[in-house]
PDB file of N, CA, C and O in Angstrom:
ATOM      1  N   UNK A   1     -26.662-104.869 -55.761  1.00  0.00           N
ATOM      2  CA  UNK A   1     -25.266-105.070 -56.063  1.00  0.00           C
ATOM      3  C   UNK A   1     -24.405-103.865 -55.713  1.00  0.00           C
ATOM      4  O   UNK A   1     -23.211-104.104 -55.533  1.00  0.00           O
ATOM      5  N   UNK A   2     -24.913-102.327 -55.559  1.00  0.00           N
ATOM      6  CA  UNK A   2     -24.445-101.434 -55.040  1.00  0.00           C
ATOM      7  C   UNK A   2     -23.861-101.614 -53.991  1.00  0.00           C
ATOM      8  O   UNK A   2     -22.835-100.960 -53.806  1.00  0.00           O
ATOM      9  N   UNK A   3     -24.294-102.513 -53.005  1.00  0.00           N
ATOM     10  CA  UNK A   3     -24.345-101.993 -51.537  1.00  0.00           C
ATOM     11  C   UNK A   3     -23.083-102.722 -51.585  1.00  0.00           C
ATOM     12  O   UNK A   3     -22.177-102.245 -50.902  1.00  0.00           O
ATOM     13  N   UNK A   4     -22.816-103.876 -52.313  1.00  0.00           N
ATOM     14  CA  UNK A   4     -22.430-105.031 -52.165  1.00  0.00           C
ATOM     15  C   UNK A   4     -20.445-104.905 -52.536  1.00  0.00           C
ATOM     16  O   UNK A   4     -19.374-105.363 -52.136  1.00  0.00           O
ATOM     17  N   UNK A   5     -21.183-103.667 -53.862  1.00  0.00           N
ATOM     18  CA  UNK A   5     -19.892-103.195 -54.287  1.00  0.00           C
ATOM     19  C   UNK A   5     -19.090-101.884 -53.404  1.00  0.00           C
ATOM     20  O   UNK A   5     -17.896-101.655 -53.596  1.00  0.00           O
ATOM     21  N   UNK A   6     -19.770-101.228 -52.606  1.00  0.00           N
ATOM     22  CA  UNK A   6     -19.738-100.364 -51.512  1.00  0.00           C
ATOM     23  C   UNK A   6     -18.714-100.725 -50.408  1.00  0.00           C
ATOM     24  O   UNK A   6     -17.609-100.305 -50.064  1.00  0.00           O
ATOM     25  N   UNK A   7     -19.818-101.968 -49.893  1.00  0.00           N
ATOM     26  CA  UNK A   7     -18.975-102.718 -48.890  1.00  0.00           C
ATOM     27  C   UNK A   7     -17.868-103.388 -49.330  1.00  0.00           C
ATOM     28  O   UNK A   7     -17.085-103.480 -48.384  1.00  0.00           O
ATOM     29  N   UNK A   8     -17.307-104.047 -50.601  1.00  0.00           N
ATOM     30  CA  UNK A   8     -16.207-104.582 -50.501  1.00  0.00           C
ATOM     31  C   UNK A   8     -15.058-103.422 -50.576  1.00  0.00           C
ATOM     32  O   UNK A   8     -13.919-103.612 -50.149  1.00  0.00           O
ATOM     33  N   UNK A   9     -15.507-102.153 -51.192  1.00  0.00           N
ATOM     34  CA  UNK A   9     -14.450-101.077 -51.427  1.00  0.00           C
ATOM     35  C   UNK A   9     -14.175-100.673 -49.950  1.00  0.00           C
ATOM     36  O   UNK A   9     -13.045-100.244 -49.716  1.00  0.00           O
ATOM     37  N   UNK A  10     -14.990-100.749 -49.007  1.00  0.00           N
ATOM     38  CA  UNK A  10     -14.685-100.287 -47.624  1.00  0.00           C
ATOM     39  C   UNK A  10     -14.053-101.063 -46.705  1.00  0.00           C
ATOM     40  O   UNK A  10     -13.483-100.649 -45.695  1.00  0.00           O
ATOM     41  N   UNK A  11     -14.187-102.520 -47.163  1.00  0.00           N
ATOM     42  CA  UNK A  11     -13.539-103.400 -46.625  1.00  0.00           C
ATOM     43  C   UNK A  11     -11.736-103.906 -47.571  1.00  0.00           C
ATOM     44  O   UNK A  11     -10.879-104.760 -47.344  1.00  0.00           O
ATOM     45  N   UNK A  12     -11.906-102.846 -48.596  1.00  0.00           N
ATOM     46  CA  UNK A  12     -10.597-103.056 -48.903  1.00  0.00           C
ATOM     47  C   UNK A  12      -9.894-101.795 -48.089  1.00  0.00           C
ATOM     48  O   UNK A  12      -8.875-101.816 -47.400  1.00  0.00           O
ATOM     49  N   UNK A  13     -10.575-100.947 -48.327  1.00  0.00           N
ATOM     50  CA  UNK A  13      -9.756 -99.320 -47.640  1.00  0.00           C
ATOM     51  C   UNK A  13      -9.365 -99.611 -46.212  1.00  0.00           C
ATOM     52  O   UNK A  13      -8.218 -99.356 -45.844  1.00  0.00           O
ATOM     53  N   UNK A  14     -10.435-100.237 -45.221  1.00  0.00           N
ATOM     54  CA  UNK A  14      -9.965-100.764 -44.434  1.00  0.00           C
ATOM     55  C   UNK A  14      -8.843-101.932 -43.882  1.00  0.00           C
ATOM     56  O   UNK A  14      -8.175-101.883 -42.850  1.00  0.00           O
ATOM     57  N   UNK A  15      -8.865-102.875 -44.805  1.00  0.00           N
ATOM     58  CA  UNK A  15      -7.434-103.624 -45.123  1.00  0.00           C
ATOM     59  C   UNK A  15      -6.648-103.033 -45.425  1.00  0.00           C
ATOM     60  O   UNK A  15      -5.684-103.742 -45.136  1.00  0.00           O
ATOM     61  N   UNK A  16      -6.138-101.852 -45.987  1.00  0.00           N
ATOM     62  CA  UNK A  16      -5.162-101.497 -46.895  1.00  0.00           C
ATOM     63  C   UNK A  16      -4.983-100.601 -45.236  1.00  0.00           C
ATOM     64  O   UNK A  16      -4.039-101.098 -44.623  1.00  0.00           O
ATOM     65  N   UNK A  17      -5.485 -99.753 -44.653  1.00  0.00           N
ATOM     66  CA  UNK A  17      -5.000 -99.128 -43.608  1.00  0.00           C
ATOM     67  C   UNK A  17      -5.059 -99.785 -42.124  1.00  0.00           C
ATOM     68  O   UNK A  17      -4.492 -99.223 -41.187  1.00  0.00           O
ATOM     69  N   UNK A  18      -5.541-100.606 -42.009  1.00  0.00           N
ATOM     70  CA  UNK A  18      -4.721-101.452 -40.974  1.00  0.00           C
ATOM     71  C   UNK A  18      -3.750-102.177 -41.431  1.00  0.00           C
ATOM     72  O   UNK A  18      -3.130-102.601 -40.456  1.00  0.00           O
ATOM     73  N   UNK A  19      -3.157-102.648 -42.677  1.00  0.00           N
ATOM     74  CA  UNK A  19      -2.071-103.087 -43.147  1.00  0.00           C
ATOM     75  C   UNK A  19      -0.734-102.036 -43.172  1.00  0.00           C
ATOM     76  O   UNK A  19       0.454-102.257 -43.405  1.00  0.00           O
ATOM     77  N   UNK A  20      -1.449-100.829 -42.837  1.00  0.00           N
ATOM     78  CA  UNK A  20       0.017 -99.621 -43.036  1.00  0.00           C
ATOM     79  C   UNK A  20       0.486 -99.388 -41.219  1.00  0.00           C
ATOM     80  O   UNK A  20       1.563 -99.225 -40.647  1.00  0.00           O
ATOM     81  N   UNK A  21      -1.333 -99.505 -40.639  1.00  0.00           N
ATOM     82  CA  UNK A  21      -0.648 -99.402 -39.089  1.00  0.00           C
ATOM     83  C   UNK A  21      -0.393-100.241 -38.350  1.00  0.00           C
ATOM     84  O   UNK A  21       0.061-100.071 -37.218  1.00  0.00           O
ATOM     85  N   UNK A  22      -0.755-101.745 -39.106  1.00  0.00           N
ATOM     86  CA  UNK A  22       0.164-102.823 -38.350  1.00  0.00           C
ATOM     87  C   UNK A  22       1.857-103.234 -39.251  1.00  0.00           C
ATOM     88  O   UNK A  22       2.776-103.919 -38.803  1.00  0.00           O
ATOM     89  N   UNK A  23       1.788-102.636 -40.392  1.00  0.00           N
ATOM     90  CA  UNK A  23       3.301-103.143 -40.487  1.00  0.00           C
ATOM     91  C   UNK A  23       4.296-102.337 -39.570  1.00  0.00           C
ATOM     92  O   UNK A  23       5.446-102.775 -39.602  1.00  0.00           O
ATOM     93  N   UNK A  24       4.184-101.768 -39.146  1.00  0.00           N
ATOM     94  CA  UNK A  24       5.279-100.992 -37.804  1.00  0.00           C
ATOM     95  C   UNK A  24       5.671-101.940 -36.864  1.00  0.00           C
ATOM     96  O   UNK A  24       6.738-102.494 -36.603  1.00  0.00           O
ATOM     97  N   UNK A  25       4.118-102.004 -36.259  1.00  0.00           N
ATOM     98  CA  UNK A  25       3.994-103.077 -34.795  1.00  0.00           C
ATOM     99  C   UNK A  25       4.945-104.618 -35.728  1.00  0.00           C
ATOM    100  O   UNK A  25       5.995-105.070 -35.272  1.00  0.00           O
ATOM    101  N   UNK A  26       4.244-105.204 -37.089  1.00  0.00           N
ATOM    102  CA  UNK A  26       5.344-106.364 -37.061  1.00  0.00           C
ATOM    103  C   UNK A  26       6.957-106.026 -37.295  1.00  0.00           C
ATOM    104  O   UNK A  26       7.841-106.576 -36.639  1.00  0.00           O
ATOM    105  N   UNK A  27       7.122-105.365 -37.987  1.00  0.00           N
ATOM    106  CA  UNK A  27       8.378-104.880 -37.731  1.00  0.00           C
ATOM    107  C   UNK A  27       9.441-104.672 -36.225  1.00  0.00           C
ATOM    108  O   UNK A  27      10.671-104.721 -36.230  1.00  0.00           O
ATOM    109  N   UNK A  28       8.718-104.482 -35.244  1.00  0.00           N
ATOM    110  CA  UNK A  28       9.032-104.419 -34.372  1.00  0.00           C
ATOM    111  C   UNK A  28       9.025-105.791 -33.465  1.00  0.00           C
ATOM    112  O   UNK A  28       9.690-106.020 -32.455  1.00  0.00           O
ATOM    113  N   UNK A  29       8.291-106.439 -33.979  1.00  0.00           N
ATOM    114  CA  UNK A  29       8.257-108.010 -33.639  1.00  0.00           C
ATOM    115  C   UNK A  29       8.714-108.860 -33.875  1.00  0.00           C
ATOM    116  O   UNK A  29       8.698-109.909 -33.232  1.00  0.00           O
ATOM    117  N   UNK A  30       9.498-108.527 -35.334  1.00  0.00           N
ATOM    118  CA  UNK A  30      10.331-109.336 -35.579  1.00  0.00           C
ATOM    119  C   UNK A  30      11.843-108.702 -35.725  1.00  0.00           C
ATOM    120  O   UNK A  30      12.751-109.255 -36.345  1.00  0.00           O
ATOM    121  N   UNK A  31      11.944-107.482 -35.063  1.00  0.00           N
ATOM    122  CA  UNK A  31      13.166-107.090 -34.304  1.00  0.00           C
ATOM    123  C   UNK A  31      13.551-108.090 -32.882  1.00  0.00           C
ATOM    124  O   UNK A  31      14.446-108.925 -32.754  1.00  0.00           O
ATOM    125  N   UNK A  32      12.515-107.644 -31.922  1.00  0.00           N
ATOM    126  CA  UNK A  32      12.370-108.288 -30.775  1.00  0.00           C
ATOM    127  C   UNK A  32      12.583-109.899 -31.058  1.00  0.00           C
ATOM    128  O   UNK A  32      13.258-110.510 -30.229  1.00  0.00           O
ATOM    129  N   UNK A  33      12.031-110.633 -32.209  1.00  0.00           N
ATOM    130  CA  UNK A  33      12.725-111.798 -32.203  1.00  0.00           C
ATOM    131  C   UNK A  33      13.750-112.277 -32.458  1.00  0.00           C
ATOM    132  O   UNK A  33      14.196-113.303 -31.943  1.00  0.00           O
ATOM    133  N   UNK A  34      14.382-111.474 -33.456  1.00  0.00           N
ATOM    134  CA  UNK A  34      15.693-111.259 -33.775  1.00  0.00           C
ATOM    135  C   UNK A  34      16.639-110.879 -32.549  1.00  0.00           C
ATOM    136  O   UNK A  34      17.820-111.188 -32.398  1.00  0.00           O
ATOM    137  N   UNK A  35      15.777-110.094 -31.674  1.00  0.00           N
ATOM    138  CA  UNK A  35      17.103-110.141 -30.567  1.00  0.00           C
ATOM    139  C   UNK A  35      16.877-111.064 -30.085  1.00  0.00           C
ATOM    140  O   UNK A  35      17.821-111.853 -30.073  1.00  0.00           O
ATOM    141  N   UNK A  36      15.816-111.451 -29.543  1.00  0.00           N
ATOM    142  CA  UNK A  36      15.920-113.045 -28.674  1.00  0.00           C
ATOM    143  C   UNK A  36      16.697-113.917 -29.213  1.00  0.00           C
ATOM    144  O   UNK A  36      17.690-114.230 -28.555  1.00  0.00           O
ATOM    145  N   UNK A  37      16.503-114.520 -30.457  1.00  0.00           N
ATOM    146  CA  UNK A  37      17.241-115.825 -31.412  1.00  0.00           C
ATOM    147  C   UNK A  37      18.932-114.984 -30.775  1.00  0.00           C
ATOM    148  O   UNK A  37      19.675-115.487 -29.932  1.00  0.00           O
ATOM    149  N   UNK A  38      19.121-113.835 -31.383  1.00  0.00           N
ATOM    150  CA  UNK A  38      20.069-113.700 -31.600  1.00  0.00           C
ATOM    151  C   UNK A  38      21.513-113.314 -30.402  1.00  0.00           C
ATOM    152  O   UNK A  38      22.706-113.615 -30.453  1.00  0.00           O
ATOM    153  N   UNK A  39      20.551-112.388 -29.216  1.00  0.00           N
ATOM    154  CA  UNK A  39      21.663-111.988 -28.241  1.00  0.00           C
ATOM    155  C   UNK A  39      21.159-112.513 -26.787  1.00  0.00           C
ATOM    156  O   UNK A  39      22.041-112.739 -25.960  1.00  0.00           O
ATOM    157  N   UNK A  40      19.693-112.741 -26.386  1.00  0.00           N
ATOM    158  CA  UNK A  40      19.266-113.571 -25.472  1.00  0.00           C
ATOM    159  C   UNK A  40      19.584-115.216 -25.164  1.00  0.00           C
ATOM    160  O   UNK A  40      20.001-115.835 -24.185  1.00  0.00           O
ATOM    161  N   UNK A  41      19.245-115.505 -26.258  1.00  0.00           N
ATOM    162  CA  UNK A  41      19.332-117.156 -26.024  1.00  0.00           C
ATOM    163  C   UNK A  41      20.520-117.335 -26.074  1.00  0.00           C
ATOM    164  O   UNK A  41      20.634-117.396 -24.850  1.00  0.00           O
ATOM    165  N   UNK A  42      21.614-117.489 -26.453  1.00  0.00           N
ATOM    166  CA  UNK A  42      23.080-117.496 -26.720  1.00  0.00           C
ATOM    167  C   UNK A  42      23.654-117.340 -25.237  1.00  0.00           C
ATOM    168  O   UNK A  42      24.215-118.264 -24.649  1.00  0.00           O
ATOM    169  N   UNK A  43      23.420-115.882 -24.622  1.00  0.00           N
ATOM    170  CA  UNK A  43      23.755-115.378 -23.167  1.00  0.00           C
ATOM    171  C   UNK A  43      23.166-116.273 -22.380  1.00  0.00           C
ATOM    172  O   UNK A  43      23.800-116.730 -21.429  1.00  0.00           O
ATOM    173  N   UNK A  44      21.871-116.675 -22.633  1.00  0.00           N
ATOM    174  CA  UNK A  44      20.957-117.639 -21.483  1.00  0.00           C
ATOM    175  C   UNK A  44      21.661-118.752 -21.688  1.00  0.00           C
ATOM    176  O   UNK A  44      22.138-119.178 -20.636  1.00  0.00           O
ATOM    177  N   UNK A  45      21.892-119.339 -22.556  1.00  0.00           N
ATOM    178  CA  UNK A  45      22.644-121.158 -23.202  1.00  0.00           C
ATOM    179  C   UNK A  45      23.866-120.645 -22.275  1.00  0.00           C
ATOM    180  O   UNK A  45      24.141-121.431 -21.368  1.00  0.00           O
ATOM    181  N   UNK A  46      24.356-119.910 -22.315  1.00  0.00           N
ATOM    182  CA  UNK A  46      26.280-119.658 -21.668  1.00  0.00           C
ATOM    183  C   UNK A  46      25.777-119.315 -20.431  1.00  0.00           C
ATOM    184  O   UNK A  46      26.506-119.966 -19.682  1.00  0.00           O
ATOM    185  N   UNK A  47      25.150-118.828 -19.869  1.00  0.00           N
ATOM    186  CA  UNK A  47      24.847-119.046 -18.069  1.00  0.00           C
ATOM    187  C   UNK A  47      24.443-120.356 -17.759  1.00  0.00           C
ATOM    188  O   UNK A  47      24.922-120.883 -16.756  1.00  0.00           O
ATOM    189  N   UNK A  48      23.632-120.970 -18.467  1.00  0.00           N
ATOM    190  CA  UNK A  48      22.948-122.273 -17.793  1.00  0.00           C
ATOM    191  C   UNK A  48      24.206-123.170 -17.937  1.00  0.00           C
ATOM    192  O   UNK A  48      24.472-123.856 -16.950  1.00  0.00           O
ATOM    193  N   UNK A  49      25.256-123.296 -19.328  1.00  0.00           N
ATOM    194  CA  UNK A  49      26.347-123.887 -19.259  1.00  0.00           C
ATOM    195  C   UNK A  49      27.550-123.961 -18.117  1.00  0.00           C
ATOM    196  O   UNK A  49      28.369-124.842 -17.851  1.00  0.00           O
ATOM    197  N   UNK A  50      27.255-122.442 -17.474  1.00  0.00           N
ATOM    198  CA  UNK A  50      28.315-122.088 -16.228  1.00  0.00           C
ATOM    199  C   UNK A  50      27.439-122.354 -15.030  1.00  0.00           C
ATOM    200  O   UNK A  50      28.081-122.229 -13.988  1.00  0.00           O
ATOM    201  N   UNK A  51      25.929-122.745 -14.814  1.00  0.00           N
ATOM    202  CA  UNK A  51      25.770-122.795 -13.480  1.00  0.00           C
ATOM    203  C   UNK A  51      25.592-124.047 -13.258  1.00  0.00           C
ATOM    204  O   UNK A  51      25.751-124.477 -12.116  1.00  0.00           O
ATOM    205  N   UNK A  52      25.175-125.008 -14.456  1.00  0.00           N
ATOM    206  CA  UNK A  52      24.960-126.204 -14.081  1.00  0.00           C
ATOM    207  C   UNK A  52      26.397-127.131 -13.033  1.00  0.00           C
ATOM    208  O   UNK A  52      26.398-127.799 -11.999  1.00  0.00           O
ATOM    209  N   UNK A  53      27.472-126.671 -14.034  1.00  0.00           N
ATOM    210  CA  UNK A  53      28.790-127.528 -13.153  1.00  0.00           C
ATOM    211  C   UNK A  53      29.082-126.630 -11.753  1.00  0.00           C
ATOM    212  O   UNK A  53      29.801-127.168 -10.911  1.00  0.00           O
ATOM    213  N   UNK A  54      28.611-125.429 -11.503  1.00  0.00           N
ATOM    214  CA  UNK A  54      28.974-124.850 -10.678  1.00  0.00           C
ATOM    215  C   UNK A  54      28.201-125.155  -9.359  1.00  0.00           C
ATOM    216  O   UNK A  54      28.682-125.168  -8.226  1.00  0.00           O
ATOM    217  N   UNK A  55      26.726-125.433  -9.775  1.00  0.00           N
ATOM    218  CA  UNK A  55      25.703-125.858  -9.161  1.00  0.00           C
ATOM    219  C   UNK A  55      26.452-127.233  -8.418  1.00  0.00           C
ATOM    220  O   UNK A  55      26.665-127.466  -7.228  1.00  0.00           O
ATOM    221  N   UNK A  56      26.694-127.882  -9.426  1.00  0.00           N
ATOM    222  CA  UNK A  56      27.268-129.300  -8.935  1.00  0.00           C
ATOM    223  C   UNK A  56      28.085-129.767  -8.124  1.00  0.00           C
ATOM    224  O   UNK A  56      27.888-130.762  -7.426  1.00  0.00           O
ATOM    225  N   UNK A  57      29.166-129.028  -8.144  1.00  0.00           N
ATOM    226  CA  UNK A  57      30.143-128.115  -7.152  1.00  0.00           C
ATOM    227  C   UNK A  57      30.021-127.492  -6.153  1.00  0.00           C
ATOM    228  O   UNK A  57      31.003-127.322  -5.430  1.00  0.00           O
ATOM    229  N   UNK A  58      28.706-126.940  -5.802  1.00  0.00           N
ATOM    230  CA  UNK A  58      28.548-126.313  -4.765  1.00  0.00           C
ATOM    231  C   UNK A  58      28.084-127.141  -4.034  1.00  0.00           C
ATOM    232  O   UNK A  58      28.398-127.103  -2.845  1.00  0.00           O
ATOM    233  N   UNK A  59      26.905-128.471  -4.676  1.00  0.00           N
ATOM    234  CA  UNK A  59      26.155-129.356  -3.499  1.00  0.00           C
ATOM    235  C   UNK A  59      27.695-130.015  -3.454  1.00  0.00           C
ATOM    236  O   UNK A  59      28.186-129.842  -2.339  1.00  0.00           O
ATOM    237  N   UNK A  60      28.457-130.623  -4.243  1.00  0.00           N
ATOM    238  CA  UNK A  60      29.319-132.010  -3.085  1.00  0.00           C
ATOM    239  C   UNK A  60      30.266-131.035  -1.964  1.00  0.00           C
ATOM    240  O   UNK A  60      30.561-131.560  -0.891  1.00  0.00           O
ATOM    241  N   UNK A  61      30.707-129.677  -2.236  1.00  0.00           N
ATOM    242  CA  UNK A  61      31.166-128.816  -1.325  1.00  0.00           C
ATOM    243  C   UNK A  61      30.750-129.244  -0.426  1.00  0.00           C
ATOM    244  O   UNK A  61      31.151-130.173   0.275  1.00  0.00           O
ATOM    245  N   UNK A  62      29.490-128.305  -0.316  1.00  0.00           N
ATOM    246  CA  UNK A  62      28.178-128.094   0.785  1.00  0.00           C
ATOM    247  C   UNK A  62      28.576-129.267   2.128  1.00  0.00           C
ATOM    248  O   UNK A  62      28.715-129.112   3.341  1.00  0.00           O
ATOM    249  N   UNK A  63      28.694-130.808   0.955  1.00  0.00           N
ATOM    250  CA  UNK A  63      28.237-131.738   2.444  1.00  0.00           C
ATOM    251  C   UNK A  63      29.325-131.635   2.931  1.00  0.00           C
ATOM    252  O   UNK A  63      29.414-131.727   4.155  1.00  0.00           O
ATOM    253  N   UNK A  64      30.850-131.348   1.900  1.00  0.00           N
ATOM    254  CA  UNK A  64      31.873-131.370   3.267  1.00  0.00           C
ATOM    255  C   UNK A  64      32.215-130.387   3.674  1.00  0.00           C
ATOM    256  O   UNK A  64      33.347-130.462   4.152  1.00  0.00           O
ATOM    257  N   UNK A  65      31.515-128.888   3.758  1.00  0.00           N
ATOM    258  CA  UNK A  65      31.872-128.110   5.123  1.00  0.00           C
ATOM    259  C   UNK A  65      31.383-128.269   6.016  1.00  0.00           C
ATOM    260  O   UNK A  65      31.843-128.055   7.138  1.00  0.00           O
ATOM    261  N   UNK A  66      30.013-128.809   5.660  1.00  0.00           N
ATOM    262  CA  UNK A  66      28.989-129.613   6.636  1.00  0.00           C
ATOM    263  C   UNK A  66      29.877-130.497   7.395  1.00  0.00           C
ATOM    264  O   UNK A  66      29.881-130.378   8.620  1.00  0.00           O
ATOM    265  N   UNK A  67      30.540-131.264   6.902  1.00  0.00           N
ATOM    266  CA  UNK A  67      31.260-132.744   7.955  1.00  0.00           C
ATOM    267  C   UNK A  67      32.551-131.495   8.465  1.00  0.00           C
ATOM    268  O   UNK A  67      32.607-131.432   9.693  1.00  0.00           O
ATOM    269  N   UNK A  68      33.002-131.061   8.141  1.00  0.00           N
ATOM    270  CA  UNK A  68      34.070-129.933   8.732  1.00  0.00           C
ATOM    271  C   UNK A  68      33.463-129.406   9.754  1.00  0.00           C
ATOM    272  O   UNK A  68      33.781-129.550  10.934  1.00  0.00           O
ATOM    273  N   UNK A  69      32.499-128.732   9.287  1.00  0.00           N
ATOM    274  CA  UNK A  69      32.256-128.089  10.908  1.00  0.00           C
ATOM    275  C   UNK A  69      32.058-128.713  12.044  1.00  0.00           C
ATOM    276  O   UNK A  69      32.408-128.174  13.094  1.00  0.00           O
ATOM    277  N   UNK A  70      31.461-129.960  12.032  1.00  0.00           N
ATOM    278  CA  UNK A  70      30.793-131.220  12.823  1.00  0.00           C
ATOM    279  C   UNK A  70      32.686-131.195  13.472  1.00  0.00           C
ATOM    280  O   UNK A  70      33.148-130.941  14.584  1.00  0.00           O
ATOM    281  N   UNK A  71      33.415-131.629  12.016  1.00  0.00           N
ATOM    282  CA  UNK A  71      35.064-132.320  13.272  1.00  0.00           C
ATOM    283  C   UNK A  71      35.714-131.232  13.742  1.00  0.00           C
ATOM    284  O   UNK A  71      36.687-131.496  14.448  1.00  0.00           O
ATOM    285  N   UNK A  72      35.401-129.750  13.512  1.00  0.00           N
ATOM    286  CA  UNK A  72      36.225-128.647  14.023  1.00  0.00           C
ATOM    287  C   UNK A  72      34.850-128.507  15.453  1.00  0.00           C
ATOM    288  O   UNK A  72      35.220-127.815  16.402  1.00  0.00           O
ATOM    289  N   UNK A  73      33.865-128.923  15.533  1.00  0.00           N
ATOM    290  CA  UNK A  73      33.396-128.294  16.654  1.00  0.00           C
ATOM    291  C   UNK A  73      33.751-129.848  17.717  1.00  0.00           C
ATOM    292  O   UNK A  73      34.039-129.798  18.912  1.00  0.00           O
ATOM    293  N   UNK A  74      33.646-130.933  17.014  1.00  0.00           N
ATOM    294  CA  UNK A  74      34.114-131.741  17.727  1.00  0.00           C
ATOM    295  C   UNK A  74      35.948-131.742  18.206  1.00  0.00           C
ATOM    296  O   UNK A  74      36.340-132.482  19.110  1.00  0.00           O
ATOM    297  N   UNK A  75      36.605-131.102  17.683  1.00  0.00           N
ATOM    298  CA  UNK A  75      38.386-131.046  18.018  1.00  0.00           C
ATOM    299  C   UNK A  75      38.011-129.652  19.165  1.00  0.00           C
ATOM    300  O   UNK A  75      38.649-129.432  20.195  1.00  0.00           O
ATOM    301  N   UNK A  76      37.237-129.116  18.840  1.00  0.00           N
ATOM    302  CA  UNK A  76      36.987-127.724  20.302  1.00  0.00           C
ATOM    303  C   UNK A  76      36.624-128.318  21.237  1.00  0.00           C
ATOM    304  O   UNK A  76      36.981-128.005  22.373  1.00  0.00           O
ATOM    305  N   UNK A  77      35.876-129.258  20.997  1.00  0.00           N
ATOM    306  CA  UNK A  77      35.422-130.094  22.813  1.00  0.00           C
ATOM    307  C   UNK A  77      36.703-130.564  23.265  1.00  0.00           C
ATOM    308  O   UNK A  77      37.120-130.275  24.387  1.00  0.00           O
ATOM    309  N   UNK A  78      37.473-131.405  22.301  1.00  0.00           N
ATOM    310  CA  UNK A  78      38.843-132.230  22.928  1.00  0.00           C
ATOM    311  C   UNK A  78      39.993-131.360  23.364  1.00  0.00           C
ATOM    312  O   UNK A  78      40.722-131.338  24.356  1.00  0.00           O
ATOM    313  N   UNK A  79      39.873-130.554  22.108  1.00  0.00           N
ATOM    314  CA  UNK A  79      40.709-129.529  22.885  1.00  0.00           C
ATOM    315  C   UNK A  79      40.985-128.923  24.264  1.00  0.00           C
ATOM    316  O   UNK A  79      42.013-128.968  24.939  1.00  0.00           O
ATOM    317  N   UNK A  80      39.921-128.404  24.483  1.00  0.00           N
ATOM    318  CA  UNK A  80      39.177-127.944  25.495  1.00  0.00           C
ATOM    319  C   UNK A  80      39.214-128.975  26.878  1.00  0.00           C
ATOM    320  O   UNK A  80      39.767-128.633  27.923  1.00  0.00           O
ATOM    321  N   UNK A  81      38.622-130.109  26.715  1.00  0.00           N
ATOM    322  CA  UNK A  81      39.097-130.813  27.707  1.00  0.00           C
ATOM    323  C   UNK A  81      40.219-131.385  27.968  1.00  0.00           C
ATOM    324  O   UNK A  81      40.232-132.142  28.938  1.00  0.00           O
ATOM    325  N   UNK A  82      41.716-131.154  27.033  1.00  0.00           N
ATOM    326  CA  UNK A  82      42.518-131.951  27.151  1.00  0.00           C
ATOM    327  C   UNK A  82      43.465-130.447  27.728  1.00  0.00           C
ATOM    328  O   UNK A  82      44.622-130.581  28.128  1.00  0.00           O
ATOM    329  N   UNK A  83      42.807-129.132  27.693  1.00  0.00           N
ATOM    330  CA  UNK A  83      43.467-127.918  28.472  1.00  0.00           C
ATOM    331  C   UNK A  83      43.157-127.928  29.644  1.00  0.00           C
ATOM    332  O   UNK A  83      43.749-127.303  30.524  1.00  0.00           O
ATOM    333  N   UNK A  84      41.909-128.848  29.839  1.00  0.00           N
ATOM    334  CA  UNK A  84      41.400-128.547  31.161  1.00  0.00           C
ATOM    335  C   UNK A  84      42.725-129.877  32.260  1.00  0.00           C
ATOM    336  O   UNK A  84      43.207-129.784  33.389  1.00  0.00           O
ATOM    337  N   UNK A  85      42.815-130.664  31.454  1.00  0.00           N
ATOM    338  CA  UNK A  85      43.205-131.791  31.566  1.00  0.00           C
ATOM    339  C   UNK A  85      45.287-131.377  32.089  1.00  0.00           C
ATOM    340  O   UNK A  85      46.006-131.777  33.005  1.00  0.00           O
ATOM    341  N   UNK A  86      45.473-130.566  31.085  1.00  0.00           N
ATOM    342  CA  UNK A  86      47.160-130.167  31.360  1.00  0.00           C
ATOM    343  C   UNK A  86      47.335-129.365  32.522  1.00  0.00           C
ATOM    344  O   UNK A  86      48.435-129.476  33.062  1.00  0.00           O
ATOM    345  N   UNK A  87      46.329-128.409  33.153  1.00  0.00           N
ATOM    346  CA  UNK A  87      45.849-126.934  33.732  1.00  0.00           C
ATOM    347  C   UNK A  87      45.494-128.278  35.089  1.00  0.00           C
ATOM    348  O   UNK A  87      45.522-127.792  36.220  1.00  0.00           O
ATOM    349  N   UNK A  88      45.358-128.965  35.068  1.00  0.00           N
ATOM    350  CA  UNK A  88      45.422-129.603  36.697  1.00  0.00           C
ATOM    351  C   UNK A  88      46.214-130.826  37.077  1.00  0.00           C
ATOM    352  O   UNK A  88      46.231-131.633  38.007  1.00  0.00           O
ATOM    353  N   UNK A  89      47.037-130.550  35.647  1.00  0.00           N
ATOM    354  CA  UNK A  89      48.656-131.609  35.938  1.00  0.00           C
ATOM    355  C   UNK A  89      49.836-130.627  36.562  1.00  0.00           C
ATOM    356  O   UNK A  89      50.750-130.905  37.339  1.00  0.00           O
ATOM    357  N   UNK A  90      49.444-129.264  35.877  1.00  0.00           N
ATOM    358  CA  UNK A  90      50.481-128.064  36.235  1.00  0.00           C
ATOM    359  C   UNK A  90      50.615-127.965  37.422  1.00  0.00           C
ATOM    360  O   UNK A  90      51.365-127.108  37.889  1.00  0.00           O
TER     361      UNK A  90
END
């Protein structure tokens, strides 16, 4: 029963001092969550709120500079041939 009473006193001393050098580390863990809940997610929620419509905005853009460039490179051909066209009426 010695040994028995030995070992639980060593296994309390040992609880009792990893309980002093891990309350720091949780302390610090539940800082770090506290900033997440508190100044991360909030900032992340308000970007994803501003890129989603912006996102959205950018694809229906997109297709019409796409069709713009197509009728500005197509008005340079007409152009073009309708100078060639005045330039041997002159």
């Amino acid at each position: 029963m010695v040994d028995n009473e030995l070992l639980l006193a060593i296994s309390g001393l040992l609880d009792a001092k990893l309980d002093a050098k891990l309350e720091p580390i949780q302390n610090d863990i539940r800082n770090i969550k506290l900033d997440i809940e508190n100044d991360i997610k909030p900032q992340l929620r308000l970007l994803a709120e501003n890129y989603v419509p912006a996102a959205i905005r950018y694809e229906s853009e997109s297709a019409k500079i796409s069709a713009l460039e197509a009728d500005v490179e197509i008005m340079k051909k007409v152009i073009s041939k309708h100078s060639e066209k005045l330039q041997q009426l002159a």
